[in-house]
Every structure is written in structure tokens, then in C-alpha cells.
C-alpha angles and dihedrals in degrees: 000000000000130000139165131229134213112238102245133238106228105239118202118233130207123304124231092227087058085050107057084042088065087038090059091030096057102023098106085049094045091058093045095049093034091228095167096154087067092052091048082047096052099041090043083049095054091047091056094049101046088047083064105057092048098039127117124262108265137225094287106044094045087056085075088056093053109088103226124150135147086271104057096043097057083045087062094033077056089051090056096040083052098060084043087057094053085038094060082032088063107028108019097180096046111148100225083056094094108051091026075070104044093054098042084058097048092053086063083061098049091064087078098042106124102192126089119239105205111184112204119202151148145126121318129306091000092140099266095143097045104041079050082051096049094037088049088048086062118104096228140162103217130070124243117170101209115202123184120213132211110280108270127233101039132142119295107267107055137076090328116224083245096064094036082053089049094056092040092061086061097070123076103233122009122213100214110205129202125160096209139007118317138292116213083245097062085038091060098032095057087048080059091061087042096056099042083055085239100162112242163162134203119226122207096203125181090038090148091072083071135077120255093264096036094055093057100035080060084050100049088051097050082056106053090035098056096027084219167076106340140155141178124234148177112187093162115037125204101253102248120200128261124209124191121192108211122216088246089053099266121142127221123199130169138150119267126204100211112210122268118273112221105133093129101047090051089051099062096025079061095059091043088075092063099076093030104131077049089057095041082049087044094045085048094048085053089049089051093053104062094040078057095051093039092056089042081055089048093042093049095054091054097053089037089063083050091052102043092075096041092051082043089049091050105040089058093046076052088054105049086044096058094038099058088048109023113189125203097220126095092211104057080039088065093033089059095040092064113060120188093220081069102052089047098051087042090053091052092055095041084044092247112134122201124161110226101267082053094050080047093057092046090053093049093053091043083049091057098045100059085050088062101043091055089232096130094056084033096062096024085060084046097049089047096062091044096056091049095144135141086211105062090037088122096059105024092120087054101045080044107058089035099059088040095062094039080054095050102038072055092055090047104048093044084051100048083050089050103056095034082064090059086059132094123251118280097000120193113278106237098043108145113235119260100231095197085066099041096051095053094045087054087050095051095042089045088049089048090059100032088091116122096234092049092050090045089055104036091043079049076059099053091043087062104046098041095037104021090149088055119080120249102284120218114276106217124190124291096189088118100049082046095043 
């Protein structure tokens, strides 16, 4: 549905210096009449009003820091457009082809949409559909198209909150209604938002079913706990009742709706139509992003299913290596599981060019790593255990260190998949390595294939291919090499 809004007139509020005046003025009287509330009001009062000197900039204000223009958002509609391209260069009947395309061209049309898609959402029974009702119900000159979302944190099953999230980011601003203090699920749902840079408020709707003091003391919290953008409404009032005394003595009572009270929300739903066409770019360049991210996903599957026989070829030319002249030290054994003819084939397929000195280099450091990270003590212990058998007792150095490296040359070639994935499409040849990265990227592969049934199965591989004239020796447990 679509609705206007009235630009605001920024109204001021009550200043903490004024406050504590009337606190000192009135303090004698306030004792003697035990007027607490007015004290509560007061203090809860100050504290608004000094929050909101020290808060943090919201959504909207921080929109004027963000540097989005025309200009920056078809450079990152280009970038996506750029990964689809390599996508169709290097499998031209993909399947995802086809729609990668359509959106990626609507998104070029999205850049001159004038009207404000605003996505309300929350929990259940939070007010969504009413506080739509009464905000369609505005004159207004400026258009705000309001869309309610299923209703988040339900049962698995239903609409997910996923798939509720995913629609969400679509929009260009999100209200954000609660009708109390915080759960941990709206808490970690609006850092979400926040992290995703989705542009929102959060609405404290049904503020009337509290007391005075209570209300704002609810208020106060959301604010300091968000350190950002929120409001309090009431789009549906309690009916309160009404008594008339008559002039003969007779008395009248009925039941009153008061009117909505959303002058807050207006307000700043008033100044979100000022940057509009920003938040319509910033709300594209989001867009973009994830069409981006979706065509790298489906990029990297497809380079991933080229490099898995070529890091296969190479662990078991590791392992046969290794076998027919086993070495006791850690270090030649990390040196050999890494050969430089792998990083290089792995670099062509991920776009990453290196000349041979420069794929050296590459293994060396990745050599070196390993050493430092312990993981080659670390897998050749595991593999050992593994391999406790009377009947390979004669070659149990060889089938070792042959696994071992097979193991290894594996680690290193899923990691270097791995972080050539992390990096942008057709990257300069030549770029060093970041080693942080690098480092962290061996660790979590290592970790990946560091489970017991992979290494039974993968050290039952080796077997064959190293003793294939010898039968399938026992695979004992490996949970205290794991361990």
C-alpha cells in the first residue's frame, strides 16, 4: 500500500538543566506531598534528554555520512555484472545464467525508482497491521510504500525468519516494532539490519498499556541499548471512559477511542522522504551486493569441481613420493607436500596468476606455515595411530610419511581454494599473500578435515594406493590423537 507524509516541524524537548531547576525548586513540596511519580518523571526525563546529547548518530543521520551517489552504485551494479560475465566465460550453460542476468538488469532500473519501500515488521501481535491502517489513513505529499511482513520468531516451519530477513533487505528503511523492552531475538535480529547497513527505527508501539514512568523508563532502555533511531507509539489506544456530570444531577459515561499517537513516528518518517532517491541508490548498491555474492557462490562451485582433481592428482604424487624415500623431519615432509606446479595450476583456474619463482615462493611460505602451526606433527601423530597394525609393521615409516604428505598437499590446496575465493575477480598477478589470512584459512581447513571418519577413510585411500598388494589393514581410533 501506498501512503504520504507531511514533512515535520522539528519540535525541542525539555532540557536536563530545566529539569533539575524544577527538581531543586520543588523538592521540599515533592517529599511532603510524596509525589514520587514526578521525581521518576523528572529523572527519567534527564536521562532522555542527556542520551540524547551523547547518543550516537541514527539511521538517518548516518545516511548523510555514507558516501552514495549514482555514480557509486552502477560502479557496484558493473562489479556484479563483472563475476556474471566470468561466470557465462567459464561455464556458458550454467543454469543460474539466466535469472543471474534478469536481476542484475532490473537493478539498473531500480536506480530511477522514486517511491519508498518501507518493510514493517516484528514479533507477533506487536501492532504491524494497525499502525499500517492509521499511517495509510495521513494526507500527505510524499510517497511511502508500507509493506508488512509475517510476524518473526515463530515456530520452525513457517515463513522462516530467513526468508522473512531476505525480503526485508529489499526494502529501503525497516520500522522495527516491539511492544516492551527487548528479547535477545529482536536484539540480535536488529544487529542484523545494522550489519547489513539496512536503514531503521525501532518503534515501541503499545506505550499507552504502561504507566507514565514506566513508559519512558522502556523508552530510555531501548535507547541506550540500540544506540540508535527509536520512537514511541500508540496506534491503537486503550478506550478510556468518559463521565459527564448533567446540570439535574444525571450522570453520562461512555467509552472514548482516543486518537493514535504517532507523532513521533511521522516526524521522522517525514524526514525520511528527504534523501529518498540516497536511500532507493543505498538500497541498489545492497541489492548488488548480494547478486554479487550470489554469482561469486556460484563461480566458486564451479572452479572448486576443476580444482578437486588436480589437488587429488597431486596429494597421491605427494604420497608416493614420500613413500619410496620417507624422511624423518617435519620440515622436508612440508616442504614436499606443497608443490609449486599446484599452486600454480590452482592460481590459473581461481584467475590468480604467479610464474613459477612466484608459486615457489607461495609453497615455501605455506610450508612454513604448517611448521608453525604444528599441523604437520599434529596429522602425522593422527595418521599414526590410525595405521597401528601388526601387519604393516614393516612399512609403517613409508605408508606414514606417505599419507602424511597426501594429507598435507590436501590441506594446502583446499586452503589455497579456499582464499583465492576471498579474493576479488581477475586480481592483479603478482599480489603478495596476506598471511593473516592465510594462516587463518590453513587453521579452519585443517580443522574441517581433521574429523576421525574422514581420516579413516582418506588414510583406507592411501592403503590402497601405496600397498595395493597388501589387505585392508584394521582402522583403529584416532579419538586420542583428536582429542
Amino acid at each position: 500500500m501506498v501512503v504520504k507524509l507531511q514533512r515535520p516541524i522539528l519540535v525541542g524537548g525539555l532540557g536536563l538543566s530545566f529539569s533539575l531547576w524544577m527538581l531543586d525548586s520543588w523538592h521540599d513540596s515533592i517529599v511532603q506531598v510524596g509525589e514520587f511519580g514526578l521525581l521518576s518523571a523528572l529523572a527519567v526525563g534527564g536521562g532522555l534528554w542527556l542520551f540524547q546529547q551523547k547518543r550516537p548518530k541514527n539511521s538517518l543521520e548516518q545516511l548523510d555520512g555514507m558516501v552514495v551517489d549514482r555514480a557509486t552504485v552502477e560502479s557496484a551494479i558493473a562489479k556484479t555484472e563483472t563475476v556474471i560475465n566470468q561466470l557465462a566465460q567459464e561455464a556458458e550453460n550454467h543454469t543460474a545464467l539466466e535469472t543471474l542476468r534478469e536481476q542484475v538488469a532490473q537493478l539498473l532500473l531500480e536506480l530511477d525508482r522514486q517511491e519508498i519501500k518501507v518493510a514493517v515488521t516484528g514479533g507477533k501481535s506487536v501492532g504491524k497491521s494497525t499502525l499500517i491502517q492509521v499511517l495509510q489513513n495521513l494526507e500527505t505529499q510524499n510517497f511511502v510504500s508500507l509493506q508488512e511482513t509475517p510476524p518473526l520468531f515463530r515456530e520452525v516451519g513457517e515463513n522462516s525468519d530467513a526468508a522473512i530477513l531476505a525480503e526485508v533487505a529489499k526494502s529501503d528503511f525497516v520500522l522495527f516494532l516491539t511492544n516492551g523492552d527487548l528479547t535477545d531475538s529482536e536484539f540480535q535480529t536488529l544487529q542484523q539490519l545494522k550489519a547489513a547497513n539496512q536503514p531503521n527505527m525501532l518503534v515501541f508501539n503499545k506505550q499507552d498499556r504502561y504507566l507514565a514512568d514506566e513508559s519512558a523508563s522502556i523508552l530510555l532502555s531501548l535507547k541506550q541499548r540500540m544506540q540508535g533511531n527509536v520512537v514511541a507509539t500508540a496506534a491503537s489506544p486503550i478506550p478510556i471512559k468518559v463521565r459527564k456530570h448533567e446540570a439535574d444531577g444525571a450522570v453520562q459515561e461512555w467509552m472514548e477511542q482516543p486518537a493514535a499517537d504517532i507523532q513521533q513516528l511521522t516526524q521522522q518518517l517525514g524526514e525520511l522522504v528527504q534523501p529518498g532517491q540516497r536511500l532507493v541508490w543505498l538500497t541498489t548498491m545492497r541489492k548488488a551486493g548480494l547478486l554479487k555474492a550470489e554469482a561469486k557462490n556460484w563461480l566458486n562451485g564451479t572452479r572448486r569441481d576443476r580444482a578437486t582433481p588436480i589437488i587429488e592428482q597431486y596429494q597421491w604424487i605427494a604420497a608416493a613420493a614420500a613413500f619410496a624415500n620417507p624422511v624423518p623431519a617435519f620440515d622436508i615432509l612440508a616442504t614436499a607436500a606443497i608443490n609449486a606446479q599446484m599452486v600454480m595450476d590452482l592460481g590459473n583456474i581461481y584467475q590468480q596468476k604467479f610464474s613459477l619463482e612466484q608459486a615457489q615462493t607461495v609453497a615455501g611460505t605455506m610450508g612454513s606455515l604448517m611448521l608453525k602451526l604444528g599441523l604437520v606433527e599434529l596429522s602425522t601423530k593422527a595418521i599414526s595411530t590410525v595405521l597401528k597394525s601388526n601387519a604393516v609393521t614393516f612399512v609403517a615409516g613409508g605408508v606414514v610419511q606417505g599419507v602424511s604428505a597426501a594429507y598435507l598437499t590436501r590441506v594446502a590446496g583446499l586452503s589455497l581454494v579456499e582464499y583465492f575465493q576471498q579474493q576479488e575477480i581477475a586480481i592483479d598477478s603478482g599480489t603478495g599473500l596476506n598471511l593473516e589470512n592465510l594462516r587463518q584459512t590453513l587453521q579452519k581447513v585443517f580443522g574441517q578435515n581433521q574429523q576421525i571418519g574422514f581420516l579413516q577413510g582418506f588414510v583406507k585411500q592411501g592403503m590402497k594406493r601405496l600397498l595395493p598388494e597388501v589387505q585392508q589393514v584394521e582402522v583403529v581410533s584416532v579419538q586420542k590423537a583428536m582429542g
